[in-house]
Backbone as CSV, one residue per row, in Angstrom:
resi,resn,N_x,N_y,N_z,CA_x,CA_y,CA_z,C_x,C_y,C_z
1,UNK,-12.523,18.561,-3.450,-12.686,18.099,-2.080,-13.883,18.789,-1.431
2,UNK,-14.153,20.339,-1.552,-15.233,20.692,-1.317,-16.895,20.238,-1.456
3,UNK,-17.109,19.573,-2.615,-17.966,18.636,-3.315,-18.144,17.711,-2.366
4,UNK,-16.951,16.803,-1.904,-17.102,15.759,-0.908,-17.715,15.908,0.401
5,UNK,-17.190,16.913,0.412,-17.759,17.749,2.324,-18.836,18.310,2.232
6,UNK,-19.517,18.541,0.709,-21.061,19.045,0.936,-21.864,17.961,0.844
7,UNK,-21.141,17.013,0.098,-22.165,15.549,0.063,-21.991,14.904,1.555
8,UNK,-21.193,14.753,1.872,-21.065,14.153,3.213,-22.007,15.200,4.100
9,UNK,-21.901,16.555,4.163,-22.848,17.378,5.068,-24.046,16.964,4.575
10,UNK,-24.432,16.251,3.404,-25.896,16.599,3.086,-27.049,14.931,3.531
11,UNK,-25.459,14.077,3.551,-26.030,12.857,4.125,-26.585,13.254,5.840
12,UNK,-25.340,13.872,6.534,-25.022,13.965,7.665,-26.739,14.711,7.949
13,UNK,-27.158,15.763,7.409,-28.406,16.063,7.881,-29.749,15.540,7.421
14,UNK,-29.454,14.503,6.199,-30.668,13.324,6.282,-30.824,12.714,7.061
15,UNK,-29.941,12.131,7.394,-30.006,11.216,8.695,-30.413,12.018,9.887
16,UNK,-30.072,12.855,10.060,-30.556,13.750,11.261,-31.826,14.151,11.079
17,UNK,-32.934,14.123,10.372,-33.815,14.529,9.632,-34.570,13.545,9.713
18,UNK,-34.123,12.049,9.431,-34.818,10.841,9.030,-35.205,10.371,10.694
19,UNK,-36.666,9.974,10.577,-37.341,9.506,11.478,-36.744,7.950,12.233
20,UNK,-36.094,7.540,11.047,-35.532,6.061,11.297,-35.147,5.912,10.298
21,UNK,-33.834,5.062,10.328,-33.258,4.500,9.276,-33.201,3.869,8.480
22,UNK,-32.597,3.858,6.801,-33.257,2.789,6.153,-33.050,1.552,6.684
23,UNK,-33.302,0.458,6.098,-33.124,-0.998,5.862,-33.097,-1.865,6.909
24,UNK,-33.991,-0.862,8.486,-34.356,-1.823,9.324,-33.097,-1.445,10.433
25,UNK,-32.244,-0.605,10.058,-30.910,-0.239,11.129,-31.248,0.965,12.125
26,UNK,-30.676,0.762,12.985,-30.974,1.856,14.154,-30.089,3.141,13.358
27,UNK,-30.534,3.999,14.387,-30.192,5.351,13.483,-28.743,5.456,14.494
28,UNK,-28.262,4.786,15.518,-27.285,4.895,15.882,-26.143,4.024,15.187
29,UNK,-26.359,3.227,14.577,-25.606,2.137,13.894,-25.089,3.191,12.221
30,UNK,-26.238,3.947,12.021,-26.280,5.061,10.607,-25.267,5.550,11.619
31,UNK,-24.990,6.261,12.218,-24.560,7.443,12.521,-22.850,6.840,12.893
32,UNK,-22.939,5.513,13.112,-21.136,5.137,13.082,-21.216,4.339,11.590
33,UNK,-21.978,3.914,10.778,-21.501,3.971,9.927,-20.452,4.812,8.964
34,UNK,-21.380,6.016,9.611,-21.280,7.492,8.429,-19.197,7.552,9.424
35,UNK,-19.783,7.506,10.643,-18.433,7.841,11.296,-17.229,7.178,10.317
36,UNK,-17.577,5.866,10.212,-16.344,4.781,9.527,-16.340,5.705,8.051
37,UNK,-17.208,5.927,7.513,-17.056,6.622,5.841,-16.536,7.805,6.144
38,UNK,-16.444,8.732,7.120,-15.898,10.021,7.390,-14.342,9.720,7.675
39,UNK,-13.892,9.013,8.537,-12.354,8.341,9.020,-12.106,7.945,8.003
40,UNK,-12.625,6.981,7.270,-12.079,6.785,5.893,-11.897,7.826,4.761
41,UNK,-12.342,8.508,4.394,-12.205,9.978,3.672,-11.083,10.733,4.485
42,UNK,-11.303,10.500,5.393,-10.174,11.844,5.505,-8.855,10.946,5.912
43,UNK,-8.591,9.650,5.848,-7.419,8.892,5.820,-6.616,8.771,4.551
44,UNK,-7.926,9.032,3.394,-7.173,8.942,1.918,-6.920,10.501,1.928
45,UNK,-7.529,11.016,2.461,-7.475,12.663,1.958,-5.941,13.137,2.625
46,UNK,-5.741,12.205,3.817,-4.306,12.672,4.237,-3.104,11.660,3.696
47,UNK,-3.680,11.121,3.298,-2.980,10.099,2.620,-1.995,11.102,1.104
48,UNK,-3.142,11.136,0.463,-2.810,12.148,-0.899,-2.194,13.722,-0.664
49,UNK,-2.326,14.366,0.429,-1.549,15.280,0.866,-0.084,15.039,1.335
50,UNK,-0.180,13.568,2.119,1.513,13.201,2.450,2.215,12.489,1.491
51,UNK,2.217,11.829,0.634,2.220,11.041,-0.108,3.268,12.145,-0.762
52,UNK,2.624,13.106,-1.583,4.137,13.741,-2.495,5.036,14.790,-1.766
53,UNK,4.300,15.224,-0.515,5.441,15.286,0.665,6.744,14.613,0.664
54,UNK,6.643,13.591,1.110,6.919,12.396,1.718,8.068,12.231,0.175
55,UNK,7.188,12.098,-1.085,8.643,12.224,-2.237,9.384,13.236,-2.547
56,UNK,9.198,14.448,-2.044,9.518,15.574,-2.147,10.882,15.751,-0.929
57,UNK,10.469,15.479,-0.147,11.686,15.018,0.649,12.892,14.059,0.777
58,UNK,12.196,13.182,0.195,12.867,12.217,-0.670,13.980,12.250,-1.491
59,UNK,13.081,13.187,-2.510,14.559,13.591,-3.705,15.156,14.783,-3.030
60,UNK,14.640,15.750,-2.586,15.875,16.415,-1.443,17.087,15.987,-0.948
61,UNK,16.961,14.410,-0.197,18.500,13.943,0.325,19.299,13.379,-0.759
């Protein structure tokens, strides 16, 4: 998971870096993109943390 959060930091300061964005997009449109790919990562990431929770409690009752 660490790996993920340095690649994501390393986009996060290209873009901050980049004069303008690729492919003709505003650099504000980059910057909620990245938002939607960040919410999404950390929805699976809590996803896979609750998930054997969630069965673990399960076979408990």
């Amino acid at each position: 998971m660490s790996s993920e959060s340095a690649q994501l930091a390393h986009i996060a300061a290209a873009l901050a870096a980049a004069p303008s964005a690729p492919f003709g997009l505003t650099r504000k449109t980059m910057w909620a993109i990245l938002g939607v790919v960040l919410a999404v990562t950390g929805g699976c990431v809590g996803l896979v943390w609750l998930l054997p929770e969630a069965a673990q409690a399960e076979e408990r009752q």
